[in-house]
matplotlib code that plots the C-alpha trace (Angstrom):
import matplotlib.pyplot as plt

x = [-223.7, -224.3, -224.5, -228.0, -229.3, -229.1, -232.2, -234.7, -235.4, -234.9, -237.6, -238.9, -237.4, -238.5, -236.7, -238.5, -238.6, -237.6, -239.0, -239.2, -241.5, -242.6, -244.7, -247.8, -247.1, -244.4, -247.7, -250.1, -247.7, -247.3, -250.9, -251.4, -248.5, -249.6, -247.1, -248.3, -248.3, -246.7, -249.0, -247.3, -247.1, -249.2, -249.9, -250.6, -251.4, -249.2, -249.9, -251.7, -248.5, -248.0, -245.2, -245.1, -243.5, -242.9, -245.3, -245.2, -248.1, -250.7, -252.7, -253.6, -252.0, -253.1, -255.6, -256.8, -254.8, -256.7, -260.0, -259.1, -256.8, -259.5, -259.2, -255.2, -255.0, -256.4, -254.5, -251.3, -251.9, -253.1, -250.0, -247.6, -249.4, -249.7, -247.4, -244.3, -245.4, -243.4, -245.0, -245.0, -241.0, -241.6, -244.4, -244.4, -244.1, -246.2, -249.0, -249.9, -252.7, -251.8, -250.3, -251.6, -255.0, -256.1, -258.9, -256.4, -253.4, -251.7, -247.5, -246.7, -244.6, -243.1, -246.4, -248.6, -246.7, -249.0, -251.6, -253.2, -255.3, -259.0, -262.4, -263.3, -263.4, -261.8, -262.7, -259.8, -258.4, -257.8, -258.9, -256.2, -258.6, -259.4, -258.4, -258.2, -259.0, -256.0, -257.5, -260.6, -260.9, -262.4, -261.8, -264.1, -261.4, -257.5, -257.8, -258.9, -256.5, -254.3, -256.0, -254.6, -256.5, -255.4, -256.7, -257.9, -261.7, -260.4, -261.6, -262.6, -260.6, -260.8, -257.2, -257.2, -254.2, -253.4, -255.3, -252.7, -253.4, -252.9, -253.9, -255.7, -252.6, -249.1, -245.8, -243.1, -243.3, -242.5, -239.4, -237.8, -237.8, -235.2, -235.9, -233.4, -234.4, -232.3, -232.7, -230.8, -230.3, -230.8, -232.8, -236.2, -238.6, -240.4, -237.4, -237.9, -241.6, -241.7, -238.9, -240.6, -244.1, -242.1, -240.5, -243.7, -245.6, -243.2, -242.8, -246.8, -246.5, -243.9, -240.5, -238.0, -234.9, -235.0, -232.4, -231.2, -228.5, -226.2, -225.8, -227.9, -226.7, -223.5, -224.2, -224.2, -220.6, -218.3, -216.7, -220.0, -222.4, -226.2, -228.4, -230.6, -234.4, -236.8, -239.8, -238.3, -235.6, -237.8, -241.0, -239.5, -237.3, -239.9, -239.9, -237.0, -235.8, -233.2, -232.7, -231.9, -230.1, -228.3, -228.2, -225.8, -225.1, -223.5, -222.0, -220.7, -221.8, -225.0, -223.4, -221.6, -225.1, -227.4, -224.0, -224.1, -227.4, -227.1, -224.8, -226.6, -229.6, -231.8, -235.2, -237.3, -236.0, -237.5, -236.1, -236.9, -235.4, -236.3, -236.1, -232.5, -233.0, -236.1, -234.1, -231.5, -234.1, -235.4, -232.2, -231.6, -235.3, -233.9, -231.0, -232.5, -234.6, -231.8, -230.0, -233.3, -233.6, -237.0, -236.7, -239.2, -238.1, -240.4, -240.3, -241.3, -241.3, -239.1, -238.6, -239.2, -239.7, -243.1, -241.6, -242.7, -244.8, -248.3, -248.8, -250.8, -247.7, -244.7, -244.3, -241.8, -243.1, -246.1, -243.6, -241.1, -243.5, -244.9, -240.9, -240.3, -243.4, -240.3, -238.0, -240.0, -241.7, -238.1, -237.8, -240.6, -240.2, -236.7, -237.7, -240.9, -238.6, -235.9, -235.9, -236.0, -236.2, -236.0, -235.8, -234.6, -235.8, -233.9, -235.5, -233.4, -234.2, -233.8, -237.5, -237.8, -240.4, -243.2, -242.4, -241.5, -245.5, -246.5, -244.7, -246.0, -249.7, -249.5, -247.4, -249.6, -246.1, -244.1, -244.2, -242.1, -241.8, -239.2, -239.2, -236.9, -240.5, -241.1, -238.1, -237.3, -235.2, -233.5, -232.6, -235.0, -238.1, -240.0, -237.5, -237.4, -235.2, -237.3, -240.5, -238.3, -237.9, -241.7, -242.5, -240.5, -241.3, -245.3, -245.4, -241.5, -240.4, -240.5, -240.3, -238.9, -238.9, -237.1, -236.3, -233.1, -233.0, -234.3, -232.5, -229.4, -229.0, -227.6, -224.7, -221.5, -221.8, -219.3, -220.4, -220.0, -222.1, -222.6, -222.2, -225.5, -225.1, -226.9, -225.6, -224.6, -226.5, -225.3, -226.7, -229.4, -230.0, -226.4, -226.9, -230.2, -229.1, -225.6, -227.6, -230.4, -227.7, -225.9, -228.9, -230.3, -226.6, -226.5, -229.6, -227.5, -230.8, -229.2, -231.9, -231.2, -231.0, -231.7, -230.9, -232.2, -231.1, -233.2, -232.2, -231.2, -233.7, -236.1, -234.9, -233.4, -237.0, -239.4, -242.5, -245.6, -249.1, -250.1, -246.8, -246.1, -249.9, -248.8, -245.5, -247.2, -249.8, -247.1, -244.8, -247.8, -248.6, -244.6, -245.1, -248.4, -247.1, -243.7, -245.6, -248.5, -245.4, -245.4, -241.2, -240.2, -243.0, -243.1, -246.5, -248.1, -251.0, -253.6, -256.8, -256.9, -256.4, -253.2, -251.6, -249.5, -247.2, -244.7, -241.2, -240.7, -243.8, -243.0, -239.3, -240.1, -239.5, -239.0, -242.5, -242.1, -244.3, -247.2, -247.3, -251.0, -252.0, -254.2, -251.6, -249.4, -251.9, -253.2, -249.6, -249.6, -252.3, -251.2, -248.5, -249.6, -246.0, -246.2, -244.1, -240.4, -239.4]
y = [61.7, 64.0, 66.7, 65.3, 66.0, 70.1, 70.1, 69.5, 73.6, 74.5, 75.6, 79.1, 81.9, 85.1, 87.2, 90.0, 93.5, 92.0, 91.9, 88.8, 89.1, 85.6, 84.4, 82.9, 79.6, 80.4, 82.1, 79.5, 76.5, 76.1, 75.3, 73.5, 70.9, 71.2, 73.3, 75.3, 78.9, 80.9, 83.0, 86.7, 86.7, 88.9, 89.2, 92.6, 93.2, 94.7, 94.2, 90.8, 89.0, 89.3, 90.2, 88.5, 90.0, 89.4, 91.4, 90.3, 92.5, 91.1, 88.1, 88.0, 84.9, 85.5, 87.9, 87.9, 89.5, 89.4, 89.1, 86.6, 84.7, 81.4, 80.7, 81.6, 79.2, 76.6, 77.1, 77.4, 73.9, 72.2, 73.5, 72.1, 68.8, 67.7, 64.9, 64.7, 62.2, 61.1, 62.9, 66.3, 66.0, 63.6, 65.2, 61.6, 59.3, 56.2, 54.6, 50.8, 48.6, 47.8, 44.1, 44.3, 42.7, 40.6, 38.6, 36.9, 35.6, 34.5, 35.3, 37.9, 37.0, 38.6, 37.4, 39.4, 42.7, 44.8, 43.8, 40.2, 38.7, 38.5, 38.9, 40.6, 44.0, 44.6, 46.9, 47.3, 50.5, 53.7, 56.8, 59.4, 62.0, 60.6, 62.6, 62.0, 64.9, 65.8, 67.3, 66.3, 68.5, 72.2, 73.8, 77.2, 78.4, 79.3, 78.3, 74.7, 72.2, 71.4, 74.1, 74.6, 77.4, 79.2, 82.9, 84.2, 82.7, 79.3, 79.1, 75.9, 75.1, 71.8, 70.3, 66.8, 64.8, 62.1, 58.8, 55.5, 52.8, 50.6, 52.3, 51.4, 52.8, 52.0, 54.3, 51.5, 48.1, 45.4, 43.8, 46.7, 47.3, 47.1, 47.8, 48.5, 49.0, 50.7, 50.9, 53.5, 55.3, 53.3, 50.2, 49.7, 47.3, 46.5, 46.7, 43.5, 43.2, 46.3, 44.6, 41.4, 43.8, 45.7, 42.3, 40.5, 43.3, 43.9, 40.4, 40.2, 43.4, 41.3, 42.6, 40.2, 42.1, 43.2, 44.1, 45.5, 48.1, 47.0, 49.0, 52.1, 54.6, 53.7, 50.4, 52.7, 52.7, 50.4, 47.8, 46.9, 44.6, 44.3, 41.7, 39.8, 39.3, 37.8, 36.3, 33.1, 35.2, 37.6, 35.0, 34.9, 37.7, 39.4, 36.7, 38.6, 42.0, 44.5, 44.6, 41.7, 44.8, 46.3, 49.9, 52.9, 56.8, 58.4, 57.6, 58.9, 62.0, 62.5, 62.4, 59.1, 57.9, 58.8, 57.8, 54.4, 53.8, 54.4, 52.5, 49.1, 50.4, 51.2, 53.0, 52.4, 53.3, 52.5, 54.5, 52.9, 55.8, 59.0, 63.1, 63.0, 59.9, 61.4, 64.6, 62.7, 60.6, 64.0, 64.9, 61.6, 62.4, 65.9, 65.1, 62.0, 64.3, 67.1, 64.1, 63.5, 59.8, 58.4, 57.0, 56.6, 57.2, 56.3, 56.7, 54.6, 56.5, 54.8, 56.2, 54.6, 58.2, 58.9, 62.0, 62.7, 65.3, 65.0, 61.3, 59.5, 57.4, 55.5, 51.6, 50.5, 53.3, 50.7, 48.0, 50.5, 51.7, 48.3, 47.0, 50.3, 48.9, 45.6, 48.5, 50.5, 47.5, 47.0, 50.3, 50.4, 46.8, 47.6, 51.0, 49.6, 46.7, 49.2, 50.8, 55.0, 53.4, 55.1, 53.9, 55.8, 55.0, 56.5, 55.7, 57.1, 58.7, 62.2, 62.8, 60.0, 62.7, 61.2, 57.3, 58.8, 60.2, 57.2, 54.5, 56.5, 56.2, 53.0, 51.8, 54.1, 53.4, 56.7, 59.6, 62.1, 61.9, 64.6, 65.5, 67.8, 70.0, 70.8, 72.6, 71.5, 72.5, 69.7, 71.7, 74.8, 74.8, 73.6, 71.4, 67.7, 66.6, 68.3, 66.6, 63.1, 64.0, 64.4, 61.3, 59.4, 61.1, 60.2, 56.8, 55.5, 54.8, 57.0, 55.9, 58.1, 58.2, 60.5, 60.9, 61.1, 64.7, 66.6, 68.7, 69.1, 72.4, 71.0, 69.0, 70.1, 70.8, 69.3, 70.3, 66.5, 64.9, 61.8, 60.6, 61.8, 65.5, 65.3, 66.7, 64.1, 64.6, 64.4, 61.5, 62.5, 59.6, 59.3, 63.0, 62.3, 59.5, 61.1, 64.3, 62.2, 60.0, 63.0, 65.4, 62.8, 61.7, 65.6, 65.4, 62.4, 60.2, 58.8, 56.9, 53.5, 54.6, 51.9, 53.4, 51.1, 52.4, 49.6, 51.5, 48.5, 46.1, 48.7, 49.6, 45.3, 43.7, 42.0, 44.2, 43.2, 42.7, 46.7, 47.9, 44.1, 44.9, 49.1, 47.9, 45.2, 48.4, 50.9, 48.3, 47.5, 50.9, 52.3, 49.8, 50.9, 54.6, 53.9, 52.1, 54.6, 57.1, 59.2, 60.3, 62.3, 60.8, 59.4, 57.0, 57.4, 56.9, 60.3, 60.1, 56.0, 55.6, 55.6, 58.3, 59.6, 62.9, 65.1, 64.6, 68.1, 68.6, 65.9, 67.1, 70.8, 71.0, 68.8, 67.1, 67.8, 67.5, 70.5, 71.8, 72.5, 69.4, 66.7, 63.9, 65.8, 67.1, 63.2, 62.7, 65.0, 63.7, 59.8, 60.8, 63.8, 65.5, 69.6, 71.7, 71.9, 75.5]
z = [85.1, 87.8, 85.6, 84.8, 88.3, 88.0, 85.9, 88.9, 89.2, 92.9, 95.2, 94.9, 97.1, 97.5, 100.1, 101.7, 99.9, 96.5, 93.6, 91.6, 88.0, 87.5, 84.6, 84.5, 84.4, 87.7, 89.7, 89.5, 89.2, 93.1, 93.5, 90.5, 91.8, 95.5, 96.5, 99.5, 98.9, 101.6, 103.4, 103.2, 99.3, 97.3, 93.6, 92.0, 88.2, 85.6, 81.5, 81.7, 83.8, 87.8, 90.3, 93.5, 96.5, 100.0, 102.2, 106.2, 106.9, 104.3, 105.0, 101.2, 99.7, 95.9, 94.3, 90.5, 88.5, 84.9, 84.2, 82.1, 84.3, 84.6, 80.2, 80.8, 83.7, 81.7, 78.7, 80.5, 82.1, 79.1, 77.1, 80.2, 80.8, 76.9, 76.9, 73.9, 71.5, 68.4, 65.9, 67.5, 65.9, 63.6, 61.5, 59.2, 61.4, 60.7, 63.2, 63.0, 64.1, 67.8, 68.3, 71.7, 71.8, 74.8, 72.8, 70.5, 72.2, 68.5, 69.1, 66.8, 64.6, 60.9, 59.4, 62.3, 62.3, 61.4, 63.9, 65.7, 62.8, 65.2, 63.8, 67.0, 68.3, 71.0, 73.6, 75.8, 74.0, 75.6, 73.5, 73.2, 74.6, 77.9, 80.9, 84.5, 87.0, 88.6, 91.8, 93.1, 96.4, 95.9, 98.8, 100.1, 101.9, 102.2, 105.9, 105.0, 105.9, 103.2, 100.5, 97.2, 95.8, 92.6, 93.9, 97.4, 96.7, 96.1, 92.3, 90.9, 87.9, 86.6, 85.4, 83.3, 82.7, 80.2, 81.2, 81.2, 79.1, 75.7, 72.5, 69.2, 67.4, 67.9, 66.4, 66.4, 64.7, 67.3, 65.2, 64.9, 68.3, 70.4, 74.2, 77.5, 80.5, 83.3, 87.6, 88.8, 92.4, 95.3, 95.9, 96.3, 97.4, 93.7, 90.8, 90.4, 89.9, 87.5, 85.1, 84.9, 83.9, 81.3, 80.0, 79.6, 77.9, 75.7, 74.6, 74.4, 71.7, 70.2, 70.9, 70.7, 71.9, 75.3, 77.4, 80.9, 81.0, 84.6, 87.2, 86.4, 83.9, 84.3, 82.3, 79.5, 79.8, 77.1, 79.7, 80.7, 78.9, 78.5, 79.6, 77.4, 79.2, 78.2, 80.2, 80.9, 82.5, 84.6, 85.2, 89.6, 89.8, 91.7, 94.7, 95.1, 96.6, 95.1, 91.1, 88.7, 87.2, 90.0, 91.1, 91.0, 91.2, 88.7, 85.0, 81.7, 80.3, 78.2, 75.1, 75.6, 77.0, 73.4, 71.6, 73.6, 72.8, 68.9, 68.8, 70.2, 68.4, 71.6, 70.7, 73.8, 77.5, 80.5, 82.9, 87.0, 89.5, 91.5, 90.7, 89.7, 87.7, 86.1, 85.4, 83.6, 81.5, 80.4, 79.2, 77.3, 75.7, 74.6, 73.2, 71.0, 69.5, 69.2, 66.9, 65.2, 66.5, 66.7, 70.4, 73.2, 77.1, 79.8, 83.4, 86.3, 89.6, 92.0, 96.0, 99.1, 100.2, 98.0, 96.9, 93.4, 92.2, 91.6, 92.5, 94.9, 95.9, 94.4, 94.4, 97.4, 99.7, 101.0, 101.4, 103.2, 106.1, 106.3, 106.9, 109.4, 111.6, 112.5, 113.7, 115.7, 116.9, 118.6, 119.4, 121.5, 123.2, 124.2, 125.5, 127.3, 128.8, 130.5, 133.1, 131.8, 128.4, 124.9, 121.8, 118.9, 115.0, 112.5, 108.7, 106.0, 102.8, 100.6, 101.7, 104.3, 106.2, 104.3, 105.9, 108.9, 109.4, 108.0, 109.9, 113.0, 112.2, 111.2, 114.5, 117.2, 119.0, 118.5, 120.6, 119.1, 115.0, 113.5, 110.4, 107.9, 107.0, 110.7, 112.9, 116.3, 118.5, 121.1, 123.9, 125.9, 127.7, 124.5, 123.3, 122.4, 125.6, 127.7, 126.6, 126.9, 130.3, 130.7, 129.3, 131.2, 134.1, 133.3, 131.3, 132.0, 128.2, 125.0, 121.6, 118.6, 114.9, 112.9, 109.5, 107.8, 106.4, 109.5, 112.2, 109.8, 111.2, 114.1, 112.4, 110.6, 107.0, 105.0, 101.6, 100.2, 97.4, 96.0, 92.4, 91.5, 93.0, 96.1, 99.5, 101.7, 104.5, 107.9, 110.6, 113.2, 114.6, 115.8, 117.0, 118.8, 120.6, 122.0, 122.7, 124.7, 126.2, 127.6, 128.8, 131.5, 132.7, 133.3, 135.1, 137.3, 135.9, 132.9, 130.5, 128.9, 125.2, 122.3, 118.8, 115.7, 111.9, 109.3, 106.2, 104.4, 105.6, 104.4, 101.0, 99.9, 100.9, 98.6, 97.6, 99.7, 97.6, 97.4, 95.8, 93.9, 91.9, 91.7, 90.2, 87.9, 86.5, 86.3, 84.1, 81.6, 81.4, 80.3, 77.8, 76.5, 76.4, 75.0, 71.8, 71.7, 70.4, 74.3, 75.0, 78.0, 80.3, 83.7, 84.2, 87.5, 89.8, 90.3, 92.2, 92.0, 88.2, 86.0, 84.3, 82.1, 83.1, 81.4, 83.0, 83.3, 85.7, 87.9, 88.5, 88.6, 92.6, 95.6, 97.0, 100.6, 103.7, 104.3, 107.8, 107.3, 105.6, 107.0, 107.3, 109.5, 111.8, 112.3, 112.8, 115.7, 117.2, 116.8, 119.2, 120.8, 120.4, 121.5, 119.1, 120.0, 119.1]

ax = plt.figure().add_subplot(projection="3d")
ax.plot(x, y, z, "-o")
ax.set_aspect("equal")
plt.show()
């Protein structure tokens, strides 16, 4: 199953000198996703397409290339962001009168198929063509904080995405469906609540056979069987942390996963993980339609690390700095109890930056946050032991937080992955605290080090109310798009109101932190931490 994870595309590199050509869609693509453009890239013009290149001396980020580059732009975005639906490879595949319809709460049953018998109207529908705005800042200026301008005068372009939501008209008849639904990767807080959302709505369409596939994707194997849910099954799960379903990394090969899923007669996924995950469910959506089978997979975005494209946040990240408040809590009470204390958070995660900056806000307790986006260096005049020294020299105690993927350039590499391809990453916070611990013994002033690693605690909690009611939306809504005929979708939350997004869009890259952006500089001056390089 790790094969599935090469299809996130790596982060563009230019190297200085080069030249790269890069299509239209490549050129404007960074800013359209929020992906900060670096600042010594220039485009020039050559037959309608451009060619970036690194240029140290230019202060020129992007510059029009085509006087028609706006109507391109916009037709380049529509084309990506236009969601698979059934009938785009199905050309006769039948719609039906939706069974979802709020005003009549009738079961639907053999005799109700085709739609609830209800001499109302109902007005709950969404309409196909609605479209939520994607980015809502226009910024005047490259220098703003955070800008994501498509050329060098910060164009206004207006980008819609596909608005969440039930539909009027349904592409599967509810009998015939048979629905699985599958948590992979690691835990976080929320599985639960999202299956017991996906189960209920389902069974309010009408589906009677609903299952959970164990253990991620690896429950697609033969010596493992599926769990029948229904809501009697699910109705407390969520008072609950982990996954009813359990979790894991890796699993058979594509093929054995579409063959698996003929074979128990599968035609809805809902698919509950991160990137990698993602990746793989767009593989499973490509290779259904490659064997002609009529079958809708949906994402849920899962990460405690609120690292997916495009969104305003995942469910479990809330619940994960809310739980990394307990930790550095500690942190800071041992540290301010010692004498030359420090106390030393370490919060894991791929992209555990984005917690990391958060817990630190939300705490006002940490003085020095780390964070893979941002280099540091330990040692020097600038250096993170020397401003530990500082601080306890002024205030007597220091508190820091520091994410799981930064300073690996300070560790051995050993090259190692785990079953889902991903480099295992070395531990920091180990590093930190045996770097600390041996700089002020040095000094013959040695400091009385705490070191506090909640991973687990973090990631096996029960959702809190904001992510239980984000998981509870995001679950109704998978269902909704799954029977409006959408495959190869993730559903998501943009600018405050639910959405629907290609797969491919929201894997195209890592979501990391921006330097420039707003967060991190109220990050910086939460805990008024100098740069360390």
């Amino acid at each position: 199953m790790g094969s599935l994870s090469p299809s996130i595309n790596p982060r563009l590199v230019l190297q200085a000198n080069s030249y790269d050509p890069i299509s239209f869609r490549r050129v404007f693509g960074p800013v359209l996703t929020g992906r900060p453009a670096k600042s010594d890239m220039t485009s020039v013009c050559k037959r309608s397409r451009c060619l970036m290149y690194a240029n140290k001396n230019s202060n020129e980020d992007m510059i029009n290339c085509d006087p028609e580059w706006k109507s391109k732009f916009k037709e380049d975005f529509e084309k990506r962001f236009n969601i698979p639906h059934v009938s785009d490879f199905f050309p006769d595949a039948v719609s039906y009168p939706s069974t979802f319809c709020l005003s009549m709460r009738t079961p639907v049953n053999e005799e109700f198929a085709e739609g609830y018998p209800s001499d109302e109207e109902w007005y709950g529908y969404i309409n196909n063509d609605d479209r939520v705005l994607l980015k809502v800042i226009r910024y005047s200026s490259l220098s703003s904080a955070g800008a994501e301008c498509i050329d060098s005068d910060c164009t206004w372009v207006e980008q819609w995405i596909h608005r969440a939501g039930p539909r009027e008209k349904i592409y599967f008849k509810p009998e015939n469906v048979k629905a699985a639904i599958i948590t992979c990767g690691g835990l976080c807080p929320g599985l639960n609540d999202v299956i017991r959302q996906i189960v209920i709505t389902l069974e309010i369409y009408g589906v009677k056979k609903i299952v959970g596939i164990p253990f991620g994707y690896r429950g697609f194997g033969k010596e493992i069987d599926e769990i029948p849910l229904s809501r009697k099954v699910v109705q407390n799960v969520h008072l609950s942390g982990g996954s009813l379903l359990g979790v894991s990394r890796g699993g058979p090969s594509l093929d054995e996963i579409v063959d698996s899923m003929q074979d128990r007669g599968i035609n809805m996924l809902f698919v509950l993980g991160g990137n990698g995950t993602h990746a793989g469910a767009n593989l499973i959506h490509n290779e259904c339609i490659k064997r002609g089978l009529k079958v809708a997979v949906v994402g849920v975005p899962k990460t405690i690390d609120n690292d997916i494209l495009l969104m305003d946040k995942t469910f479990g990240f809330d619940t994960a700095v809310e739980e990394a408040q307990r930790a550095i809590n500690a942190a800071y009470i041992e540290a301010h109890s010692a004498y030359r204390g420090i106390g030393i958070v370490k919060l894991m995660g791929r992209s555990s930056g984005f917690i990391a900056m958060h817990a630190s806000l939300a705490s006002g307790q940490i003085d020095i946050c780390l964070i893979p986006e941002v280099p540091f260096e330990l040692h020097g005049s600038h250096g993170v032991l020397n401003h530990l020294k500082f601080l306890l020299d002024t205030q007597g105690s220091a508190v820091i937080c520091v994410a799981e993927g930064a300073g690996q350039s300070f560790l051995e590499k050993t090259n190692a992955k785990d079953a889902s391809g991903n480099v295992v990453l070395g531990d920091i916070g180990v590093h930190i605290q045996q770097e600390v611990k041996k700089y002020f013994k040095e000094m013959g002033n040695p400091a009385d080090v705490k070191y506090i690693d909640p991973t687990y605690m973090i990631r096996a909690c029960r959702a809190n109310a904001s992510d239980g009611i984000l998981c509870t939306v995001l679950g109704q809504n998978a269902v909704h798009g799954a029977f409006a005929g959408y495959s190869g979708i993730t559903v998501g939350i943009c600018n405050t109101h639910y959405v629907y997004l290609p797969i491919t869009e929201v894997i195209s890259y890592p979501k990391i932190v921006d330097q420039n952006s707003r967060m991190w500089h109220r990050c910086l001056t939460s805990t008024g931490q100098p740069d360390f390089l």
